[in-house]
VOTI-398244 format. One record per atom (N, C-alpha, C): residue number from 1; residue in one letter; atom name; x, y, z. Coordinates in Angstrom, 2 decimals, always signed. Layout:
N
pos	code	site	east	north	up
NUM	a	CA	X	Y	Z
...
This chain:
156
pos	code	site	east	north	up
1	x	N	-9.83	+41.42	+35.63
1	x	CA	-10.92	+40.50	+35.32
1	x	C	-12.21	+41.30	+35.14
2	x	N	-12.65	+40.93	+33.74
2	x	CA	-14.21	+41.56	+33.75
2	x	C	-15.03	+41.00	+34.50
3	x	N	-16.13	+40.36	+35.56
3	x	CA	-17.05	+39.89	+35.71
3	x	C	-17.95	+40.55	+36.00
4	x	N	-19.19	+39.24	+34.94
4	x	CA	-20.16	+39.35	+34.72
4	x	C	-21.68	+38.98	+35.54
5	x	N	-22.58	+39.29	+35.94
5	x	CA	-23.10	+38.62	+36.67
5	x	C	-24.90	+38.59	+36.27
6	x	N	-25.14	+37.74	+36.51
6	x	CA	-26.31	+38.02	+36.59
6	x	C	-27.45	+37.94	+37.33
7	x	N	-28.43	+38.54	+37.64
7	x	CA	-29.88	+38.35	+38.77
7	x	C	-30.63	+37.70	+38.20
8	x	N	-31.87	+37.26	+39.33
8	x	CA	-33.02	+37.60	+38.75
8	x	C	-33.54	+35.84	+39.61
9	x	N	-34.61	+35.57	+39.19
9	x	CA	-35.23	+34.38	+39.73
9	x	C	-36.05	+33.94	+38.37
10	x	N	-35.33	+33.04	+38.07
10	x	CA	-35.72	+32.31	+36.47
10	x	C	-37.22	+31.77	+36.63
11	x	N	-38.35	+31.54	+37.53
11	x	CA	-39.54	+30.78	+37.83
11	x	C	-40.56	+32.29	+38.07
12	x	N	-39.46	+33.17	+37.61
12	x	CA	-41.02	+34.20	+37.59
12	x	C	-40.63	+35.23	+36.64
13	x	N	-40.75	+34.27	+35.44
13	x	CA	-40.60	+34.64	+34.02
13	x	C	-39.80	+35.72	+33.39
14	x	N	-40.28	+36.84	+33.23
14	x	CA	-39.14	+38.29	+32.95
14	x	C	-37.89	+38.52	+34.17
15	x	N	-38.19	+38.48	+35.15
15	x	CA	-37.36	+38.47	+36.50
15	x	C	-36.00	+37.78	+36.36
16	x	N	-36.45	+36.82	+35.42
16	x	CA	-35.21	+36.04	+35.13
16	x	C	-34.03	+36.20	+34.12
17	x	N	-34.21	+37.90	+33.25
17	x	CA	-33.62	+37.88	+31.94
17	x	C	-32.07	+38.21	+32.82
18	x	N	-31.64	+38.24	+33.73
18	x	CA	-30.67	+38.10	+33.91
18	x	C	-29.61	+37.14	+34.07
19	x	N	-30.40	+35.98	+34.65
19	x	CA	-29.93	+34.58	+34.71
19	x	C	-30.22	+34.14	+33.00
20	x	N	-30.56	+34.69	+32.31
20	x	CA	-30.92	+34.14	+31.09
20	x	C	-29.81	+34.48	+30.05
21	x	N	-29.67	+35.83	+30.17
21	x	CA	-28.23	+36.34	+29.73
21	x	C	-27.13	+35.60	+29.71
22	x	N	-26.58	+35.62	+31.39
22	x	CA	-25.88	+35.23	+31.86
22	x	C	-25.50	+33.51	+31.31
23	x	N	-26.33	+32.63	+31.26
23	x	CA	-26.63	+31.59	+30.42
23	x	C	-26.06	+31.59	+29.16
24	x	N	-26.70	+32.54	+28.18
24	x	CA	-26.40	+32.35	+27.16
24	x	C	-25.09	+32.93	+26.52
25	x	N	-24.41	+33.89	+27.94
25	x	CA	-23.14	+33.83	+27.21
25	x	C	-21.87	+32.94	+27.49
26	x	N	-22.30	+32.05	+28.75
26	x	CA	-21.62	+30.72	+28.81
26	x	C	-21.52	+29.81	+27.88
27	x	N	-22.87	+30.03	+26.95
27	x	CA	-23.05	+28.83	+25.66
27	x	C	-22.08	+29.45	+25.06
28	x	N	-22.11	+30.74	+24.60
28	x	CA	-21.60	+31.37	+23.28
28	x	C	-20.10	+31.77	+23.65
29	x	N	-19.32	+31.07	+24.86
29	x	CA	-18.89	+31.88	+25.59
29	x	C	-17.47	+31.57	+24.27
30	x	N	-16.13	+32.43	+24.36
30	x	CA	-14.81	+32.17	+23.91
30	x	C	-13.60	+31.79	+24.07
31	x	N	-12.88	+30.75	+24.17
31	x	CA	-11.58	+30.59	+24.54
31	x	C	-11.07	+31.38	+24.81
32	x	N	-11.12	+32.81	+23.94
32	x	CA	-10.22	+33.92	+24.80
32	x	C	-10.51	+34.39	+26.09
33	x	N	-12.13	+34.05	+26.83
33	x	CA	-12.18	+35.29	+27.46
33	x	C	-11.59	+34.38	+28.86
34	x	N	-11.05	+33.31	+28.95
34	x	CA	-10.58	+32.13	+29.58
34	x	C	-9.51	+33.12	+30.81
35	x	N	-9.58	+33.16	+32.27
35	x	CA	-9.24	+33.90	+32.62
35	x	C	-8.86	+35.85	+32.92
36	x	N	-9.89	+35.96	+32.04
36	x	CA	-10.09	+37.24	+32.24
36	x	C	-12.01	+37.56	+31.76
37	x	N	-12.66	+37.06	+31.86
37	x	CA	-13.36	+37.28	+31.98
37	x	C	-14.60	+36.09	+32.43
38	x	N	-15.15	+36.49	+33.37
38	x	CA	-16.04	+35.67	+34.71
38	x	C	-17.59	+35.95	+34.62
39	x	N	-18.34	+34.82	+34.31
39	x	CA	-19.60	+35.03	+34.07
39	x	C	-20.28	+34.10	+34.82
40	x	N	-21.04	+34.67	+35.90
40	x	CA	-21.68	+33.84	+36.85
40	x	C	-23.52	+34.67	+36.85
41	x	N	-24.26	+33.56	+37.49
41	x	CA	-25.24	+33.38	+38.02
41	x	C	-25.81	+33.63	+39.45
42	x	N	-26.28	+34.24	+40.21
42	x	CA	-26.31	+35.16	+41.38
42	x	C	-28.03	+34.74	+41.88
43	x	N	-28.87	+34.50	+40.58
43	x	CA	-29.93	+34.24	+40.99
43	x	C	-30.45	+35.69	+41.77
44	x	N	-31.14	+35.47	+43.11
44	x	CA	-31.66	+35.74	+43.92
44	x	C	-30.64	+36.78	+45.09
45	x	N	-29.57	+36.05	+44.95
45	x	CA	-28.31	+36.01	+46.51
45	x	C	-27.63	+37.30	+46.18
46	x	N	-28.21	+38.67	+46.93
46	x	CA	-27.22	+39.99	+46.95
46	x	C	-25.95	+39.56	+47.49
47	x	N	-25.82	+39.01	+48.52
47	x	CA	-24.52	+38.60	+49.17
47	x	C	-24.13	+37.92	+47.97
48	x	N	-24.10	+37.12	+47.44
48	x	CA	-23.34	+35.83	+45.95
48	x	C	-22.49	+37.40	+44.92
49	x	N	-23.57	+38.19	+44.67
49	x	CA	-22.62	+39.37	+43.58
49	x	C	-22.15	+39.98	+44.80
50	x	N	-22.21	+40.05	+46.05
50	x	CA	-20.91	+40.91	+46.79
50	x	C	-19.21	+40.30	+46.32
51	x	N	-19.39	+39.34	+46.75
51	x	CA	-18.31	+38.30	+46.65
51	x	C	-17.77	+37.80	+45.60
52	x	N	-18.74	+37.72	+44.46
52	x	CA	-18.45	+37.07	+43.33
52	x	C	-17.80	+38.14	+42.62
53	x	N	-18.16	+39.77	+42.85
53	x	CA	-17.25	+41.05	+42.02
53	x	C	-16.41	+41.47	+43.00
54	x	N	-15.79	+41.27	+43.94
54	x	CA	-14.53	+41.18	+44.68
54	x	C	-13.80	+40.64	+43.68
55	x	N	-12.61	+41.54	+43.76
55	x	CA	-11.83	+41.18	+43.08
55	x	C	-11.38	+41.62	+41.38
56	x	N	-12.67	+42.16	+41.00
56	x	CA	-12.91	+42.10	+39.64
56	x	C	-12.39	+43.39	+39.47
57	x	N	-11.83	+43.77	+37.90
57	x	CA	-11.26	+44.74	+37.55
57	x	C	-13.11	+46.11	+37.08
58	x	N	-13.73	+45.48	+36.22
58	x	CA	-14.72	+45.68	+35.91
58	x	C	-16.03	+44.91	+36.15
59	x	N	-17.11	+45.12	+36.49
59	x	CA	-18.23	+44.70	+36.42
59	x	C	-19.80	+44.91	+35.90
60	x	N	-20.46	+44.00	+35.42
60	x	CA	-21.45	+44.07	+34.69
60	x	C	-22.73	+43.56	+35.22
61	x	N	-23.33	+43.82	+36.07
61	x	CA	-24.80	+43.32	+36.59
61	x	C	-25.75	+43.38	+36.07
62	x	N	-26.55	+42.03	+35.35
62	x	CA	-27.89	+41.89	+34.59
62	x	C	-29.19	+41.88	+35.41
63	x	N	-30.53	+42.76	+35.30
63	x	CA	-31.40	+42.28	+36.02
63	x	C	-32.76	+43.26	+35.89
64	x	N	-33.79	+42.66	+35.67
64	x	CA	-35.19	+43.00	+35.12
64	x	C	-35.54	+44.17	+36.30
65	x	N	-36.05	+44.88	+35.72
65	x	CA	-36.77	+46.33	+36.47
65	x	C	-38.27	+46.30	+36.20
66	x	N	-38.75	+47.08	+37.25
66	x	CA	-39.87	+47.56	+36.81
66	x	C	-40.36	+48.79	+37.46
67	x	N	-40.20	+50.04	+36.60
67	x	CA	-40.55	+51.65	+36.57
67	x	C	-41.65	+51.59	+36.20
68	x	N	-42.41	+51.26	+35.40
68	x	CA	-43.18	+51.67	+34.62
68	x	C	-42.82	+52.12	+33.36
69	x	N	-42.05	+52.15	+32.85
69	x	CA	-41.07	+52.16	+31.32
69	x	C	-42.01	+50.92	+30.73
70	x	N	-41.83	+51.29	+29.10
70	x	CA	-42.20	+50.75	+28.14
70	x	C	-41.73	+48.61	+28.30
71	x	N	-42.14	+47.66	+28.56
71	x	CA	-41.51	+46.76	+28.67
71	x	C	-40.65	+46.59	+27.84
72	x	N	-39.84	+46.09	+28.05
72	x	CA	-38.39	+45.77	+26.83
72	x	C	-37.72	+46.60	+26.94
73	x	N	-37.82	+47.29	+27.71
73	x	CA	-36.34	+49.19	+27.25
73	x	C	-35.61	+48.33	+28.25
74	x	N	-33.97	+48.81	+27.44
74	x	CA	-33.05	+48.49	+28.03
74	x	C	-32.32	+49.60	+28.21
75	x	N	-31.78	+49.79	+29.78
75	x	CA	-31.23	+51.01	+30.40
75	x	C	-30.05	+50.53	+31.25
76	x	N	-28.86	+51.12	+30.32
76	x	CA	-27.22	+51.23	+31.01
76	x	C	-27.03	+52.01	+31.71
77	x	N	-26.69	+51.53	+33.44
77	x	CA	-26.41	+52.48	+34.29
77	x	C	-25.12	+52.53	+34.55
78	x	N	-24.72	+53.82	+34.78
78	x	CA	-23.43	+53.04	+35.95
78	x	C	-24.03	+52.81	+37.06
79	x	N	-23.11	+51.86	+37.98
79	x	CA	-23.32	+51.39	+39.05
79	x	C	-23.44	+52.36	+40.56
80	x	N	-22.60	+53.22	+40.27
80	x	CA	-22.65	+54.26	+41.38
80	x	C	-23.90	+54.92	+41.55
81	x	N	-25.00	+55.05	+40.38
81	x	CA	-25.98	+55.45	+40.57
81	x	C	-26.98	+55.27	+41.07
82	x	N	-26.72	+53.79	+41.28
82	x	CA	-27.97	+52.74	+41.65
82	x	C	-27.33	+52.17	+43.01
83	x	N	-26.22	+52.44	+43.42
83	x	CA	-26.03	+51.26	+45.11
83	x	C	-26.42	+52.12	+46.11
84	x	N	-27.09	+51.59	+46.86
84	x	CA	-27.57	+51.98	+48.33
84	x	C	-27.59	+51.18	+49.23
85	x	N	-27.61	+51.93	+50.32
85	x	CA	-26.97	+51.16	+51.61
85	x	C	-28.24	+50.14	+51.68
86	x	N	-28.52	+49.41	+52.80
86	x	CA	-29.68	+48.25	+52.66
86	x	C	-30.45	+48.40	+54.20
87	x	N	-31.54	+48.52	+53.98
87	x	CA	-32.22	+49.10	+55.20
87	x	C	-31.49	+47.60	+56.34
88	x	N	-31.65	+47.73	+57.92
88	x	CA	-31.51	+47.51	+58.47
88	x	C	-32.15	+46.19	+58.72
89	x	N	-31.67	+45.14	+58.42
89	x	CA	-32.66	+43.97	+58.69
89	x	C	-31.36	+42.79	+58.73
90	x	N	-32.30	+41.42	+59.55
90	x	CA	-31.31	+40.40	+59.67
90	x	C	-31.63	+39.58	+58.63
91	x	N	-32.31	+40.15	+57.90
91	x	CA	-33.05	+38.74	+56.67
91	x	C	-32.32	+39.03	+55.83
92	x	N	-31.04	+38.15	+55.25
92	x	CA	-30.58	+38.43	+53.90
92	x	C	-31.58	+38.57	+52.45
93	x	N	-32.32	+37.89	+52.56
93	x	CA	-33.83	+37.91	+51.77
93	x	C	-33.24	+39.51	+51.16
94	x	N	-33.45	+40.25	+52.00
94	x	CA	-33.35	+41.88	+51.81
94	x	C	-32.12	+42.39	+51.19
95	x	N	-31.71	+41.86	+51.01
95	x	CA	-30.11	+42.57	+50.57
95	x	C	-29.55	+42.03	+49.25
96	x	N	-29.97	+43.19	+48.65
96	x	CA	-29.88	+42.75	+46.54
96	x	C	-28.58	+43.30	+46.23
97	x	N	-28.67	+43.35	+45.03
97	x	CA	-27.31	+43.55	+44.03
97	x	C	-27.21	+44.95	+44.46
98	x	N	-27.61	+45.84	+44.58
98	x	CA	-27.90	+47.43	+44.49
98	x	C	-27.03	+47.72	+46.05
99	x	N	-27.70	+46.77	+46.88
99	x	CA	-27.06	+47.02	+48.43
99	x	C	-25.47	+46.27	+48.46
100	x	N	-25.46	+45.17	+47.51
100	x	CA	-23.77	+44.47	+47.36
100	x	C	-22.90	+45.69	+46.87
101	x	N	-23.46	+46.66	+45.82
101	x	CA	-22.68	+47.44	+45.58
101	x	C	-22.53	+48.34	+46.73
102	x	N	-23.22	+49.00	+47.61
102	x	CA	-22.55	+49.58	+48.30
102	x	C	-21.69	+49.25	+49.61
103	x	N	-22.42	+47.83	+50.20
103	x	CA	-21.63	+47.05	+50.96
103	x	C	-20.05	+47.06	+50.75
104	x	N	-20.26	+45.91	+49.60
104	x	CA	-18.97	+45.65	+48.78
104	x	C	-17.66	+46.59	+48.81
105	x	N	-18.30	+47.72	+48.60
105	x	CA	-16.85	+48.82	+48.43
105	x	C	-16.76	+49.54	+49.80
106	x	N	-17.73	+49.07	+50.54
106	x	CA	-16.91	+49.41	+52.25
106	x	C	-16.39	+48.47	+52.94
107	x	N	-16.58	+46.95	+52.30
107	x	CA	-15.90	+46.29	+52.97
107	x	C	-14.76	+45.85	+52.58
108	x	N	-14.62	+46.03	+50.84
108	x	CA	-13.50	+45.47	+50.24
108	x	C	-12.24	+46.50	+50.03
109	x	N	-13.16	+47.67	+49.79
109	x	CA	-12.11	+48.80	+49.74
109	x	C	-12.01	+48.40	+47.89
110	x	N	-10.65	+48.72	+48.35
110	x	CA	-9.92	+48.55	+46.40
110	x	C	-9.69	+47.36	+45.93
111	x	N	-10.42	+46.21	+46.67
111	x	CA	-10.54	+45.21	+46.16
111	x	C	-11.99	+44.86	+45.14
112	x	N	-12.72	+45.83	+45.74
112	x	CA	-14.03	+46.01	+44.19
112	x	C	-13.87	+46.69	+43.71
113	x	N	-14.87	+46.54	+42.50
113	x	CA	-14.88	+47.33	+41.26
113	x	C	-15.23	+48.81	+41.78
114	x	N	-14.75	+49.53	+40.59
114	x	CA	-15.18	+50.95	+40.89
114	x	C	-15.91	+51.25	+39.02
115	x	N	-15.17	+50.19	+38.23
115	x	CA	-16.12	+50.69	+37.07
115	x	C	-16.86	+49.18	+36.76
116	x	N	-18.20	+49.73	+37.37
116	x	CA	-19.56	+48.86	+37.44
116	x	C	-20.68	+49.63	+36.27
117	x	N	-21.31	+48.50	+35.60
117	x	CA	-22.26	+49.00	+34.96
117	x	C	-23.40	+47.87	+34.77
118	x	N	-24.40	+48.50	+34.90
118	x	CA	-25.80	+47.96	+35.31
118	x	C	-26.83	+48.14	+33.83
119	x	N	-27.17	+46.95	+33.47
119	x	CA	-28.03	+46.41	+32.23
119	x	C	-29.55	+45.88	+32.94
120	x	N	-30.55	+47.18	+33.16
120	x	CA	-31.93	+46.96	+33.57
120	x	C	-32.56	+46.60	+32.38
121	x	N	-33.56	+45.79	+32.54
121	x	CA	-34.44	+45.38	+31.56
121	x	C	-35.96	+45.51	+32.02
122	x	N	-36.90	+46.07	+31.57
122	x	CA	-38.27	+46.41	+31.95
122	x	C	-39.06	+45.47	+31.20
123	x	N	-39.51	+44.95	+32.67
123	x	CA	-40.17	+43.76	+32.78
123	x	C	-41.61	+43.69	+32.25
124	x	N	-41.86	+42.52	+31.25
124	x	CA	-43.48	+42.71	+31.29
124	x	C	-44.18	+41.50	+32.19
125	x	N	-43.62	+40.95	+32.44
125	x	CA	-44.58	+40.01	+33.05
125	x	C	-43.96	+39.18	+34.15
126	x	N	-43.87	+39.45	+35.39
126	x	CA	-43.31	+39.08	+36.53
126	x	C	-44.55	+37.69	+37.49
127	x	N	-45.42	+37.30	+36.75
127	x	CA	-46.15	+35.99	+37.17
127	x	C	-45.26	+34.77	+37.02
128	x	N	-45.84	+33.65	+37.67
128	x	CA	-44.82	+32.67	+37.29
128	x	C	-44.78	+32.02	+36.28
129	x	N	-43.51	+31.55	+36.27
129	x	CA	-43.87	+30.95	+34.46
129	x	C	-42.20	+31.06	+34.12
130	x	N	-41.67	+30.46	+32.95
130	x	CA	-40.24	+29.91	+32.97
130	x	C	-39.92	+30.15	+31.90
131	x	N	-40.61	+31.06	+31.07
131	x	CA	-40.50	+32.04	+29.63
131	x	C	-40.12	+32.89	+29.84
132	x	N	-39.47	+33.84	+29.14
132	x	CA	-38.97	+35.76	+28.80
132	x	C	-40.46	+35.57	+28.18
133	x	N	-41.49	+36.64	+27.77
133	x	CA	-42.14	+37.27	+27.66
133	x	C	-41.21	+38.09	+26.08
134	x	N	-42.30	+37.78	+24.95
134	x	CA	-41.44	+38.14	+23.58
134	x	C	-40.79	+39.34	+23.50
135	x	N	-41.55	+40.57	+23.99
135	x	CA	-40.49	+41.70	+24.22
135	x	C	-39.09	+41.74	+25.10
136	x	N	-39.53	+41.02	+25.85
136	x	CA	-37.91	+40.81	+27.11
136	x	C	-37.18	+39.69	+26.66
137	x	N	-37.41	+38.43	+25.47
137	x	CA	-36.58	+37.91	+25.43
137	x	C	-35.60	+38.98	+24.04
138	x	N	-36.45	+39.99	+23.41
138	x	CA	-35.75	+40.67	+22.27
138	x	C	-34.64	+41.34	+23.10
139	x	N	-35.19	+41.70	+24.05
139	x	CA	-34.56	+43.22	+24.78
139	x	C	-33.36	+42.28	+25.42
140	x	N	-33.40	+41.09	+25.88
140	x	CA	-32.18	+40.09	+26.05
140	x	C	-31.36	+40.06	+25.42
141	x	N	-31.37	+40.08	+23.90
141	x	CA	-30.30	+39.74	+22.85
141	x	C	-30.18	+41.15	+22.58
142	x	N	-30.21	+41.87	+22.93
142	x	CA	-29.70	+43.41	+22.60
142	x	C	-28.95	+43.22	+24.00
143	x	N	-28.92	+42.89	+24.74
143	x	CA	-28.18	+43.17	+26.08
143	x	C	-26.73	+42.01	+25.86
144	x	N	-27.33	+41.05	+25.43
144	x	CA	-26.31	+40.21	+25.00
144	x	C	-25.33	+40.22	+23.97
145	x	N	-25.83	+41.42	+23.34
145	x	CA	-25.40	+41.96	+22.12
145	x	C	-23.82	+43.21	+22.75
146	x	N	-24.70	+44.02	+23.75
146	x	CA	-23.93	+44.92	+24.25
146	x	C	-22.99	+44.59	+24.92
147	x	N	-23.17	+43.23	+25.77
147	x	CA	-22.65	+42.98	+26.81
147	x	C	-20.94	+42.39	+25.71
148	x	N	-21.52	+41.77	+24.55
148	x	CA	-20.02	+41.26	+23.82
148	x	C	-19.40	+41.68	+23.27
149	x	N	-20.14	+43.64	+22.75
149	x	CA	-18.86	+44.60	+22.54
149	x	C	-18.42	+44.58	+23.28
150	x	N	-18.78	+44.96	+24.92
150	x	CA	-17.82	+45.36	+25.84
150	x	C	-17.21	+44.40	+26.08
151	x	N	-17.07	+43.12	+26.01
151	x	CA	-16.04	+41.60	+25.85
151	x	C	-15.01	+42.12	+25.58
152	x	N	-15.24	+42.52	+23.78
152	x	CA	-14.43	+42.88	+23.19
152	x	C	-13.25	+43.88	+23.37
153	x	N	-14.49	+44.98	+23.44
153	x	CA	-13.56	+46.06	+23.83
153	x	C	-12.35	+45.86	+25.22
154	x	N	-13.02	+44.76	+26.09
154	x	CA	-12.40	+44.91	+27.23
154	x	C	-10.91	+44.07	+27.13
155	x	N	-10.80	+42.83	+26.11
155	x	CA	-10.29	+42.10	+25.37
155	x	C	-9.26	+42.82	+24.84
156	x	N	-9.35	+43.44	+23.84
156	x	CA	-8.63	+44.68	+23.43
156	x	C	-8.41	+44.23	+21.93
């Protein structure tokens, strides 16, 4: 199973191109990918993508950055590059996609993914508001773009 997932908190505008993604490839989604490929919504909840990529053969995590990069650049990671353990706290609040990945594969073992790849998007405008911001909704459909070769490819 490919699954797909996506971040982000849709009410503070760019933050959200992950849940936005994620959205729009449910609209566009295909009869084929009907059991083998899983596209969910995570919002906010690091614990929700622990659980939700259990299980999964491959995985794909959507979700707005901000480096200081040009807004709109879109940057494919693998996943191993980006999980870290999650500082010490009882507030799940604290514990994102980045810390599910490393959680995840100590608690699941070979029941998570090991080929994870991460679609950052550089954010321009993280105020509130319930728009992509015109560069991040472009830099969306290039991600949405990428995300349905690898459909494909994964499809065969």
């Amino acid at each position: 199973m490919l699954t797909i997932i996506g971040c982000g908190n849709l009410n503070r505008s760019d933050d959200g191109v992950g849940v936005v993604v994620c959205r729009r490839l449910l609209e566009r989604a295909d009869p084929a990918w009907e059991g083998r490929v899983a596209i969910h919504d995570a919002g906010t909840d690091g614990m929700g993508v622990m659980y939700k990529a259990r299980g999964a053969t491959a995985l794909i995590v959507i979700d707005a950055s901000r480096s200081g990069a040009e807004a709109g650049s879109v940057y494919e990671v693998p996943g191993a590059e980006l999980e870290r353990a999650p500082a010490a706290s009882l507030n799940l609040h604290d514990f994102r996609w980045d810390n599910a990945l490393f959680v995840g594969r100590k608690i699941f073992g070979d029941a998570f993914p090991t080929d994870v790849t991460v679609y950052l998007v550089e954010a321009a405008e993280l105020g509130y508001g319930l728009e992509l911001s015109p560069v991040v909704e472009r830099a969306a459909e290039t991600v949405l773009a990428a995300i349905h070769r690898r459909i494909s490819a994964w499809l065969g």
